[in-house]
Backbone bond lengths (Angstrom), bond angles and torsions (degrees), N, CA, C in turn:
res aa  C-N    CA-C-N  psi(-1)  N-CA   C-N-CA  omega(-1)  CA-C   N-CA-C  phi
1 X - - - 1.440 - - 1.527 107.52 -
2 X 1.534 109.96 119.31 1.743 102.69 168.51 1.587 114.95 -96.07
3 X 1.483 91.49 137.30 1.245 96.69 168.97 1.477 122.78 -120.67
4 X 1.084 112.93 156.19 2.257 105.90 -158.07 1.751 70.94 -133.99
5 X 0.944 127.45 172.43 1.960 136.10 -123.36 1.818 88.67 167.49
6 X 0.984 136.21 69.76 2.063 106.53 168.70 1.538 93.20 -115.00
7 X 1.487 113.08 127.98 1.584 123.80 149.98 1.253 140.12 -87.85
8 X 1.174 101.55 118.95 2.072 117.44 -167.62 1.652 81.35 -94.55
9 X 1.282 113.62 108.78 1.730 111.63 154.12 1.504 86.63 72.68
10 X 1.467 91.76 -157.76 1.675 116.95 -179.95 1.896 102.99 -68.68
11 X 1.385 123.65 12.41 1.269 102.54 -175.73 1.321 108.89 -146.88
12 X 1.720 127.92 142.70 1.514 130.50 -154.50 1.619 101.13 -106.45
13 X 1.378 110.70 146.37 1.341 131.42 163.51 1.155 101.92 -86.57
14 X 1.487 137.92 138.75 1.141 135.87 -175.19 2.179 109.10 -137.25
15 X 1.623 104.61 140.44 1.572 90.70 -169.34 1.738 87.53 -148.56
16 X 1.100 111.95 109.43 1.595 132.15 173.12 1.332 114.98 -84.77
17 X 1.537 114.74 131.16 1.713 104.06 160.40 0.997 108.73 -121.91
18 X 1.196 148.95 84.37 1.728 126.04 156.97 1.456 137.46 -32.81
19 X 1.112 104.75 133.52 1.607 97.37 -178.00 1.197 116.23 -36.25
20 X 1.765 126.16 -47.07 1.382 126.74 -136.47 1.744 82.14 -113.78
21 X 1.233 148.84 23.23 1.360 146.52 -162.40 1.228 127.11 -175.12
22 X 1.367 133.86 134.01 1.098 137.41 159.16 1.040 132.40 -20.77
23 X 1.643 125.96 138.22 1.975 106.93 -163.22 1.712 107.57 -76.41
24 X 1.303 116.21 161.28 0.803 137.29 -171.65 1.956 116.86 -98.36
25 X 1.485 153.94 103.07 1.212 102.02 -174.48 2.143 78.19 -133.30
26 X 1.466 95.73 173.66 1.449 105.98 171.09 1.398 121.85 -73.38
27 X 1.317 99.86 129.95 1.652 106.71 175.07 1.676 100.40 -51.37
28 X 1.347 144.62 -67.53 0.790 145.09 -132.54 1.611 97.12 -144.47
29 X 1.779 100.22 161.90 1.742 101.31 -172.53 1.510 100.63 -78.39
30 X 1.122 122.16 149.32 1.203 122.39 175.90 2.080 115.76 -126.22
31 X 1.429 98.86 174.12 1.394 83.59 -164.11 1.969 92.74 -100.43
32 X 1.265 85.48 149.30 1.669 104.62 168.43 1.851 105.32 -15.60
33 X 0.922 118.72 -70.34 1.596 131.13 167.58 1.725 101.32 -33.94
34 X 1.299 125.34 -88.73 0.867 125.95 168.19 1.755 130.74 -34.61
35 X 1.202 112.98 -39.28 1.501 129.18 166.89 1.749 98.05 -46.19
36 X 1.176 93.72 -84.74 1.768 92.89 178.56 1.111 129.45 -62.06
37 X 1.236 115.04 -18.77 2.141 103.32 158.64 1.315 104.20 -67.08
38 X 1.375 137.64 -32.75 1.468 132.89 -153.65 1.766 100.93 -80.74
39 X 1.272 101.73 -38.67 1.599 125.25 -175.74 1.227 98.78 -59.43
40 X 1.440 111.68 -51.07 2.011 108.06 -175.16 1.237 101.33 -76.26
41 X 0.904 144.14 -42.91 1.508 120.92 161.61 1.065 172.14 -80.02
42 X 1.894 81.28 11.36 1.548 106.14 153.09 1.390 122.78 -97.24
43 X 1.386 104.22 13.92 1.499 120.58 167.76 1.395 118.01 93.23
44 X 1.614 103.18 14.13 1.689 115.42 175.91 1.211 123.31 -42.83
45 X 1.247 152.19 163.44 1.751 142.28 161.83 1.343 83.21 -83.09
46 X 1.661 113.05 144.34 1.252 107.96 150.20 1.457 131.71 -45.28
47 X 1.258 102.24 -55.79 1.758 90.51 -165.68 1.763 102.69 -66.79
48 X 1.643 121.99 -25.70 1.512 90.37 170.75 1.252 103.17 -75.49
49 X 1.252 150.68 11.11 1.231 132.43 164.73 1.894 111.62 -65.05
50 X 1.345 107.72 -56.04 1.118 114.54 178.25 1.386 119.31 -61.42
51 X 1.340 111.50 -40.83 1.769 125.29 165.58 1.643 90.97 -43.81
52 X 0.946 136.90 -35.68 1.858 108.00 -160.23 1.047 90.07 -117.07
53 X 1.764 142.87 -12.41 1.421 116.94 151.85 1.259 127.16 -41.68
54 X 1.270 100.66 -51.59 1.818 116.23 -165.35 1.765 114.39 -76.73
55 X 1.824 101.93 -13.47 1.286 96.93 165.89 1.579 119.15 -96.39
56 X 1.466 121.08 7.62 1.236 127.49 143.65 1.389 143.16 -27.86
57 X 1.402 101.76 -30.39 1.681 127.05 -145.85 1.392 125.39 43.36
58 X 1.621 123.32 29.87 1.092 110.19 158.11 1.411 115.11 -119.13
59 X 1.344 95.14 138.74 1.686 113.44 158.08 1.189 121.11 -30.80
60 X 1.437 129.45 62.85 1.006 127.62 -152.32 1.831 110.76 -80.74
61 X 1.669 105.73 -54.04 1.334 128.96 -168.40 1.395 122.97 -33.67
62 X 1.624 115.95 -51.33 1.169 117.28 171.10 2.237 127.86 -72.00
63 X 1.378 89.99 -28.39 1.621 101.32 145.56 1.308 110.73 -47.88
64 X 2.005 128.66 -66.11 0.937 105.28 -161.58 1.569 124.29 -73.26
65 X 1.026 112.00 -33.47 1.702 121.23 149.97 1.172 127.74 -35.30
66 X 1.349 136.94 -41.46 1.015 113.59 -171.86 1.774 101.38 -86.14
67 X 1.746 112.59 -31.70 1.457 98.87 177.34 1.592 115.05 -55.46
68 X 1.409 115.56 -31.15 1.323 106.70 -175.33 1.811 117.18 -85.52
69 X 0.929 125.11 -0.53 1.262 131.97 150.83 1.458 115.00 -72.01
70 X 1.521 119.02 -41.88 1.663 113.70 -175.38 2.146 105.29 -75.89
71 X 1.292 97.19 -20.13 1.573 105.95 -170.81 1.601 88.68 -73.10
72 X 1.235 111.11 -53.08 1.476 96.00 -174.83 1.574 138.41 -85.24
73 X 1.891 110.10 -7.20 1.250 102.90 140.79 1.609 139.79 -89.52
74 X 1.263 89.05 15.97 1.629 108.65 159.61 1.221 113.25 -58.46
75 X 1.261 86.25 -53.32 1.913 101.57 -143.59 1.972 88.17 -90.80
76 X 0.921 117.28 -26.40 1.818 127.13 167.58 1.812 109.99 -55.90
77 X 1.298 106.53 -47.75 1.500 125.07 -179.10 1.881 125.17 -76.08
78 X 1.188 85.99 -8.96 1.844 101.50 -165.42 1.467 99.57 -91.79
């Protein structure tokens, strides 16, 4: 499966091919957080998910942290 990873700013364009399917790419840039939910459900391994973040060149990790800290005092606050 190829995966192409390019970061505009803090946020990735993402373009999937599966072997058995037509490529896949995102309507819209999405954030690191979002990058890797989209990835697991096109049936990515995680870590190549993260493997083609990090070959992006962006700093992605602490982005994804902090969204997942605000998701979960969201979801703490509701």
């Amino acid at each position: 499966m190829a995966i192409n990873v390019e970061a505009v700013g803090q946020r990735l364009a993402l373009t999937v091919t599966p072997p058995e399917g037509g490529p896949w790419s995102s309507v819209e840039l999405l954030s690191p957080t979002e990058a890797l939910e989209a990835l697991q459900r096109l049936g990515v391994h995680q870590t190549d998910a993260m493997d083609a973040l990090t070959a992006s060149g962006l700093y992605w990790q602490p982005i994804h942290d902090a969204e997942i800290m605000r998701r979960r005092n969201e979801r703490g606050s509701a």
